[in-house]
N, C-alpha and C positions, 0 to 999 in steps of 0.2 A: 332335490338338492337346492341348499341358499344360495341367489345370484350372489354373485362375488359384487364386494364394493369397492368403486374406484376408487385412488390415491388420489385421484383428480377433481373429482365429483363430491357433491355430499357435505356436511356441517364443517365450522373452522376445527383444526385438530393440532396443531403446533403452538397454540398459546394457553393449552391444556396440561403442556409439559412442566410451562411456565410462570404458574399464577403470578406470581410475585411480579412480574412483568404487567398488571392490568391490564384491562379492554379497554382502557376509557378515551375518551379524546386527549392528545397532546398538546402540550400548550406551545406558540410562535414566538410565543417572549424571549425565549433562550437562542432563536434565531436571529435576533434584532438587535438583541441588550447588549449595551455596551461596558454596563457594568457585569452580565454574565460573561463576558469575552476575556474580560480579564481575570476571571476566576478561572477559566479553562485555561487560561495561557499558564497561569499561576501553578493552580492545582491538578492541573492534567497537565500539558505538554511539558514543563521544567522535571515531571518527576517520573515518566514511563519512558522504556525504549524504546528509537525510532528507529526506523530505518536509513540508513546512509548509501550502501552501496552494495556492490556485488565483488566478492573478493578475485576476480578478472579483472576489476576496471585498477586495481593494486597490486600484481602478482609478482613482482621483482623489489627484488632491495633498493630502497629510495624511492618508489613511487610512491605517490602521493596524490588525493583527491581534498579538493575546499566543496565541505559540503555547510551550505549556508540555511540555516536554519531560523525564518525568523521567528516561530512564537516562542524560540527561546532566547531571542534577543543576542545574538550571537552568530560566528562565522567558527568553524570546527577546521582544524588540518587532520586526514588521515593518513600514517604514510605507515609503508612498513620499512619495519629497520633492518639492518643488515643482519639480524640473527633470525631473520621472518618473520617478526611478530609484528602483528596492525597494532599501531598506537595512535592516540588520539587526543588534541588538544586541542583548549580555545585557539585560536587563530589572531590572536594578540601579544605584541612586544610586552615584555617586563617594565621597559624604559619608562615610554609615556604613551601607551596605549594604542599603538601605529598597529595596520593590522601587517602579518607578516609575509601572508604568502598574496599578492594581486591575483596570479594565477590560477586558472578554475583545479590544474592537473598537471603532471609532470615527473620528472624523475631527477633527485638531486643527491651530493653527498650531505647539505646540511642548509637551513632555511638562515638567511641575512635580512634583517630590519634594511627595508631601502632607505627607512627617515635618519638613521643615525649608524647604522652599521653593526648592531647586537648580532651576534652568528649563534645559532644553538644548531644542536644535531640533532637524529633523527628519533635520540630517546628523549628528548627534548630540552636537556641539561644547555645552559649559558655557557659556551665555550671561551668566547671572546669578545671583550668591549672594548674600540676604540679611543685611546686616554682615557685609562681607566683609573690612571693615580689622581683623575682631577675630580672623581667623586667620592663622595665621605662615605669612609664605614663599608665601601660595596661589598658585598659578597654573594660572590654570581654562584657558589650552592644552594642559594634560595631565591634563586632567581630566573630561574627559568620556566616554560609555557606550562599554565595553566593545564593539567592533564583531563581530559576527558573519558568517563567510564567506558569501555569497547567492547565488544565481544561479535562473534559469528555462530549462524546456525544455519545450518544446508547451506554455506557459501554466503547468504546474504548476513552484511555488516549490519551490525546496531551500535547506538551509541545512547548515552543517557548521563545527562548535565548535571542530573541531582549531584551532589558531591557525595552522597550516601545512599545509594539506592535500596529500596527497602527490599528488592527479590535481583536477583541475579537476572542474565536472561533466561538461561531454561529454565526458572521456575515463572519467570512472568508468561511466555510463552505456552509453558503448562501443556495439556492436552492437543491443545490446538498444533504446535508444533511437534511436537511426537507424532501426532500422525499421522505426518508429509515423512517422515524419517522413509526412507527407499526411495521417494518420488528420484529420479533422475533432472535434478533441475543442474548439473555441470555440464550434462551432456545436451542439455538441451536452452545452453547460455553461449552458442557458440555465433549465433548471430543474432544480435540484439537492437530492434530496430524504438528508436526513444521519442517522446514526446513529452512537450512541455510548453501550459499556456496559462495563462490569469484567468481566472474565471470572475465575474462580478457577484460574488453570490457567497455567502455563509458558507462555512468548510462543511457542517454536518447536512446541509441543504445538499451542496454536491456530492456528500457521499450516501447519501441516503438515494441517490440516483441510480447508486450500483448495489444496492442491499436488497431489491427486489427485482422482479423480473414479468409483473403485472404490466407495466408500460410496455411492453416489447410489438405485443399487436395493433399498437396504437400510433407510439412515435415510433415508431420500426418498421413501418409497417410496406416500406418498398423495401429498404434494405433487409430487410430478415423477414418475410411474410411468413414463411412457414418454417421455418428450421428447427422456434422453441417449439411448437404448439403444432397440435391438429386436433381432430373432433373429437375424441376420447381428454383432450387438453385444452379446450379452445380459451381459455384463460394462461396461460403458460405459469400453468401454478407447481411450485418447489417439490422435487420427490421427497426430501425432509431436511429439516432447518437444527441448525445446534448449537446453543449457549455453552461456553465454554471457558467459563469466568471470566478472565476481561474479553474475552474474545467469543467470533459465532462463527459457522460455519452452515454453509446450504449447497446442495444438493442440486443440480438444474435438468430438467428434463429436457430429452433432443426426440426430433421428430424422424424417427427411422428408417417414415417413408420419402425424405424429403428429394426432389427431384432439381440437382441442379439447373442453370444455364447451362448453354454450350461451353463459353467459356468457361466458368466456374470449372464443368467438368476437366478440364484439361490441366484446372489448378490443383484439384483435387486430388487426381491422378499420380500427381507423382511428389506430394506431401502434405500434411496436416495444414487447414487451416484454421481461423476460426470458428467455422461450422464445421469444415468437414472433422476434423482434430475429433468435432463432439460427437460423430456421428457412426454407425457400424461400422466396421472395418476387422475382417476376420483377420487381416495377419499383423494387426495391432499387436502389439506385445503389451498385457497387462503391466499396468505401476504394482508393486506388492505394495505400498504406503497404504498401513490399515486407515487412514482419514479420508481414502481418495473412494468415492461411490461404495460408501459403508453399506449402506444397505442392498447392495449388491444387483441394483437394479438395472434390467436389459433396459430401460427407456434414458439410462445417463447420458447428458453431455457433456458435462465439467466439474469441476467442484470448484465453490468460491468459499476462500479464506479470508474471513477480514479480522483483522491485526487491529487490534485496538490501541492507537484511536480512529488513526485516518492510514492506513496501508490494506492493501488489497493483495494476493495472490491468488488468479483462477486456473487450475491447473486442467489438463485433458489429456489426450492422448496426442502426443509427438510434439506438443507446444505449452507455453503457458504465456500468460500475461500479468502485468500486475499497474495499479496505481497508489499513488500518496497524494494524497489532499493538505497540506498546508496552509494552516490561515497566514494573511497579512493582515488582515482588518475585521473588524465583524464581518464586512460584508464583501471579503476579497480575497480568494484563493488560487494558491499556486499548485496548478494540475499538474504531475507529473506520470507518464507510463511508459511503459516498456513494452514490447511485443518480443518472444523470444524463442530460435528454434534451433536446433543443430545449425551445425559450419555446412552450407550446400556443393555437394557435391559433382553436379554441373547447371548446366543453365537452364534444365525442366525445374529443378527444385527451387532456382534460385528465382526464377517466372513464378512458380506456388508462392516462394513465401510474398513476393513483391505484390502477387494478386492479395492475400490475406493484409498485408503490411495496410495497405489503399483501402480495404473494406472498414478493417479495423478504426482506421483515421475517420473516416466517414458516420460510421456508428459513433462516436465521439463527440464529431460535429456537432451532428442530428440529438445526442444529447447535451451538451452544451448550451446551444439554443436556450431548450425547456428552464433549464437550471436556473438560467438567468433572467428570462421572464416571471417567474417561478419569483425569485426575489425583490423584480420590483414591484409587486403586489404586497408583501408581508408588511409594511410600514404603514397600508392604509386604513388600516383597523379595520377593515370588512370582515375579517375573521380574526376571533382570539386561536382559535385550535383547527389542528389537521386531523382528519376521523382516518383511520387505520386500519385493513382489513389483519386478516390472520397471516397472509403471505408478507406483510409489512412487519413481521416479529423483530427482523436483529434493527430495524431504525425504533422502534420504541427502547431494545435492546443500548441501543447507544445513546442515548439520553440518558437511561436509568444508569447507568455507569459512569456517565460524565458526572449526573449528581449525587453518586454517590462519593465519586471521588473529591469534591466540593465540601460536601457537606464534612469527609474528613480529615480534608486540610483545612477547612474552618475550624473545628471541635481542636485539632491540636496547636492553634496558634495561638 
């Protein structure tokens, strides 16, 4: 009988799916160029949906989130209106361009210009201008907040600036979102613990931080020694990776024999962390989301969704996490994550999640770091290109999709 052959072991086999994807070296340029920066501002971030929120942090009539987005050069109000619908607009007066809401969040019957007193509601319509007989011509029917395209899917908001988007969101979403459809992400958005920092470093630099899971034995190497990997893995390479037009998805293997701390243990015990979430657990209740560990493999730990361009969702058992990478600069980005688990039910659960909350933070750190050293090398021409193994597939993946999208909004301008 033929030895069986590892998933883990053996020739690259996930960029075999993918030819059109190359093997060849990437090129640094598109990390540094100032002129590529604002082709991506342009022709990627102005014209896909992004993510904004979670429809919790807006669940009443008149609530309202300022979600500030700069590589679209812009500040967005989200609020729902009294008949429950999320709407969405620039976050700018008609008058003379004041923005409307200072406020990050809140709950109101209708948003007032502080510069001159314009009042619109919450479908965004111009109610009332203060002496209004002493401007020409007004007519506040065409005059009210710039509307912004909205929509939601599994509870998380999108929004998208283009004023004609060319795909709705379930279709930009496509595959990739259909098959989280059953993941439990309400039930498990019940305490959401957030973070948000600058990072010095190129957007697709810091996200190509979480597209692989080769660094994990290396910079990880006190905080997670064994949790992705052991000898059948000692690489902590992907159970399988997946393009999925604008978007990928991967697959991560967990280590089943892996033997907590003491503490740890007592975290573990009595709810999901971020290892343990990944890890055996018989009275786990399976997710049915056909996208969640498709290949059905006893060695899963999680699944990571990445959301093109820069959003993340890694889902597991009992927990998920996610981040958004936003550029400010070439070489400046606003980190944002979430860690997220049910509403805890007493103070053991509420110990696990705060143990996981601190780990999580920490892994972060410990990447952060890298990222940004990481950047201030790319400027010194010591290398044109980054060389790429086969578990590095969705960051070549996200380049080829940025220039694609370039090269399409060049062809049609």
């Amino acid at each position: 009988m033929a030895e069986a052959v590892s998933l883990y072991k053996g020739p690259a086999r996930h960029h075999q799916r993918y030819p059109e994807m190359g093997t060849g070296p990437v090129p640094i340029e598109p990390y540094i160029s100032e002129d590529h920066y604002r082709l991506e501002l342009e022709h990627v971030f102005k014209r896909v949906w992004l993510y904004a929120c979670r429809v919790e942090q807006i669940s009443q009539p008149g609530d309202f989130i300022v979600v500030d987005l700069p590589p679209c050069e812009t500040s967005v109000i989200l609020v729902r209106d009294q008949q429950g619908t999320i709407r969405g607009f620039h976050n700018m007066c008609s008058h003379r361009g004041n923005k409307i809401s200072y406020d990050a969040s809140g709950n109101t019957d209708a948003f007032t210009c502080g510069f001159h007193g314009w009042l619109y509601g919450l479908d965004g319509e111009l109610q009332f201008v203060p002496d209004e007989h002493n401007y020409f011509d007004l007519d506040k029917g065409c005059l009210g907040l710039s509307p912004v395209h909205v929509d939601d899917w599994e509870g998380f908001v999108f929004l998208n600036v283009d004023p004609q988007p060319k795909e709705t969101l379930q279709q930009y979403l496509g595959e990739l979102g259909a098959g989280l459809h059953g993941y439990p992400f309400e039930e498990l958005s019940g305490k959401v613990h957030r973070f948000e920092t600058v990072v010095n470093a190129n957007w697709k630099l810091v996200k190509d931080a979480f597209q692989e899971t080769c660094h994990t034995p290396y910079q990880h190497r006190r905080s997670l020694p064994d949790a992705y990997r052991n000898s059948d893995n000692p690489h902590t390479r992907l159970i399988d990776i997946g393009v999925l037009g604008h978007h990928g998805r991967a697959s991560l293997f967990g280590n089943m024999a892996h033997v907590p701390s003491p503490v740890a243990s007592h975290a573990y015990a009595h709810g999901a962390t971020i290892v343990s979430a990944a890890l055996s657990d018989e009275e786990s209740k399976e997710t049915s989301a056909p996208g969640v560990n498709p290949t059905n493999s006893p060695d899963w730990s999680f699944e990571l969704n990445v959301f093109f361009p820069a959003f993340f969702i890694a889902v597991a058992r009992g927990s998920y996490f996610a981040h958004q990478f936003l550029p400010l600069s070439v070489d400046k980005t606003l980190w944002q994550s979430a860690i997220c688990y049910p509403e805890p039910d007493n103070m053991a659960e509420q110990f696990s999640q705060e143990y996981s909350r601190v780990m999580f933070r920490d892994i972060m750190v410990e990447d952060g770091r890298q990222i940004e050293e990481t950047q201030s090398m790319l400027r010194s021409g010591a290398k044109q290109h980054f060389i790429l193994k086969d578990e590095e597939l969705l960051i070549r993946h996200t380049l080829f999709e940025v220039d694609r999208m370039i090269q399409e909004g060049l062809a049609a301008s």
